[in-house]
Each structure stands twice: as C-alpha cells, then as structure tokens.
C-alpha positions in Angstrom: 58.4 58.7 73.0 58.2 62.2 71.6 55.0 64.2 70.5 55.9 63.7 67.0 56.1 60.1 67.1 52.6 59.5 69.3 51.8 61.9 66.9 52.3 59.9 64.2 51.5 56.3 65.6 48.3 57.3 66.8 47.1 59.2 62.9 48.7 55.5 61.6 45.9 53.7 63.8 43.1 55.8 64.7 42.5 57.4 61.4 41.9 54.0 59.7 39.9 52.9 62.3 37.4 56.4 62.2 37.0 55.4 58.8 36.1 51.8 59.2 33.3 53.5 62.1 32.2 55.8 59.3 31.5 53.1 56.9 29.8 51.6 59.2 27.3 54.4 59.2 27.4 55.0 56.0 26.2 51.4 56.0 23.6 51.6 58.5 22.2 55.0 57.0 22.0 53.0 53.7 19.9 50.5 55.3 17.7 52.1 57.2 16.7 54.6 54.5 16.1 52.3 52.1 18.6 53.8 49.4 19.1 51.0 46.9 21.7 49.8 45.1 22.9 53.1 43.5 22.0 55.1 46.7 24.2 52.9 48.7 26.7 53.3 46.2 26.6 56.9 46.1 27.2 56.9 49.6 29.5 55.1 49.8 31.7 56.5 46.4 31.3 59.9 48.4 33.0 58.5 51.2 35.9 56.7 49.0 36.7 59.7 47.8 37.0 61.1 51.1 39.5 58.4 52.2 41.5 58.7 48.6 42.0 62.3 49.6 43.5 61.1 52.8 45.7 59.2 51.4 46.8 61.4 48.9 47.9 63.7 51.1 50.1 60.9 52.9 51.7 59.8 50.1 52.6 63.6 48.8 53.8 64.3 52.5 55.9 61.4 51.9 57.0 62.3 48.9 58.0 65.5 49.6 59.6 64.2 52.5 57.3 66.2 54.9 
C-alpha cells in the first residue's frame, strides 16, 4: 500500500470518527453547562457547519478530480 492510499483510507475513517468524538463533547459541554434547548443547538449548528465544510471540500476535490 502506498502513502497516498493509507493516506486516503485513514482521512475515510478517522475523520468521521473525530467528529462523532467531538459531538460527543459538544454533547457533554451542553449538559454540564446547562445551555438549554437553543444553547445546545447553537452548539451543535456551529459544529454542523464545521462538518458541511468538510464535506464540501471532498465533494469539490472530487469534482475536480483532485
């Protein structure tokens, strides 16, 4: 297996798992703070757009054939 390819496998399965962990403490932050309804979903719209900018930026790379 080449660099590019590990390269590749591993940002396929450890990027989606980092952000499954950082919902998580999104989640937990929510909690223990006490931030509502709306402060929860703040949080957590701040981190959606996080991961939609992620993906994004796959599906141009893809597009583009990058």
């Amino acid at each position: 297996m080449d660099i590019a390819a590990f390269d590749d496998l591993m940002l396929t399965l450890l990027v989606p798992g980092l952000i499954l962990f950082m919902a998580f403490i999104v989640w937990d932050l929510a909690k223990h703070s006490n931030a509502g309804k709306f402060g929860t979903l703040v949080l957590f719209g701040v981190l959606g757009l996080g991961v939609l900018g992620f993906v994004i930026k796959k599906l141009v790379a893809m597009n583009l054939g990058l």
